[in-house]
N, C-alpha and C positions, 0 to 999 in steps of 0.2 A: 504494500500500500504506500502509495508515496504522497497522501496528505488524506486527512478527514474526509474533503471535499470530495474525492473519488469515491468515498462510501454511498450505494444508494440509500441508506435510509439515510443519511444526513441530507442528501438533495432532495429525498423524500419530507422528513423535516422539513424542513427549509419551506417548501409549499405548502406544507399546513403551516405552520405559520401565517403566513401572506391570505390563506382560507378561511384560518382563525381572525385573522386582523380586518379579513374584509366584512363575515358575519356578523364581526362584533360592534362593526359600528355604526348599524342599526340601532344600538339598545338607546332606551332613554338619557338625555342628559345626565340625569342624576345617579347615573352608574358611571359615569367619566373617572372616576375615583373609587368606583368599588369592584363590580365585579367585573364591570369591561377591564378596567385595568387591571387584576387578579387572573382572569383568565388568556388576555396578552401575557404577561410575565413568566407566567406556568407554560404556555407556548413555546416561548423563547427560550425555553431553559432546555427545551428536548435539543434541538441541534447546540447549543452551545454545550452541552454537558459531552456530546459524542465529540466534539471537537476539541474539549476539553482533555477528554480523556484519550483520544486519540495521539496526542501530544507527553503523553506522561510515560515515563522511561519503561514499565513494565505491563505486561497483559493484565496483570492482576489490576495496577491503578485501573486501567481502561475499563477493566470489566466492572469495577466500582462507579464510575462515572456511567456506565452504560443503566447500572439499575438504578442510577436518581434519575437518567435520562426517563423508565419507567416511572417511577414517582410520578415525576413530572406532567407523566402522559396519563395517567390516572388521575392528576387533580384536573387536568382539562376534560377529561370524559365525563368528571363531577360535575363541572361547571359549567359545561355545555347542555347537562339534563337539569340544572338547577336555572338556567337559563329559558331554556323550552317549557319548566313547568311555572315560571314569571310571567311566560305568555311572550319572550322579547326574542324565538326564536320560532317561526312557526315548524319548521323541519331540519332534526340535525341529523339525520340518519346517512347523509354524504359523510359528514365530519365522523360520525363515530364509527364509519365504516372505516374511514382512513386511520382513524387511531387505532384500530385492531389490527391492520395492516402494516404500521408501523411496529407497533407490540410484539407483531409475530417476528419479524423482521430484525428488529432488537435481541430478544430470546436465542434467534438462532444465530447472531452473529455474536452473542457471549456463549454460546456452547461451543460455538468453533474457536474460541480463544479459549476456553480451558481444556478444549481438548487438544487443540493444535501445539 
């Protein structure tokens, strides 16, 4: 691997992000500061964490950054159905298809570093 960036789920990432960013701002003003921005941040965090950890001397760090990159993508799959049940999303079943696809994606590229 010669940088994060060649990683698909990091390019993967990277477009939910920009999927998340664009869903989300729809929501009412008065979420500018709560959960739009909560659920922005928690976005952000899945490719920066893979990039993150892609950069750290040992498989082990990486593989640790890979499962806050999970975290991560768990608090957005909260927050996209806490979202929908506010009324400020009428359909997330695009977004929460992509986050099981990244999920799965994640999973198998930290099994093939502890096994590799």
């Amino acid at each position: 691997m010669k940088s994060h960036k060649d990683l698909i789920v990091y390019q993967r990432a990277m477009t939910y992000v920009k999927s998340v960013y664009d869903c989300s701002s729809t929501f009412p003003d008065s979420e500018k500061f709560g959960l739009m921005n909560q659920l922005r941040r928690a976005a952000v965090s899945i490719p920066s964490n893979i990039a993150e950890g892609a950069a750290r001397q040992t498989k082990k760090e990486f593989v640790q950054f890979l499962y806050i990159a999970l975290g991560s993508l768990s608090e957005v799959e909260t927050q996209l159905e806490l979202a929908k049940l506010l009324g400020y999303l009428k359909d997330n079943i695009i977004l929460i298809d992509e986050n099981s696809q990244i999920r799965r994606m994640l999973l198998k590229l930290i099994e093939s570093l502890r096994n590799g």
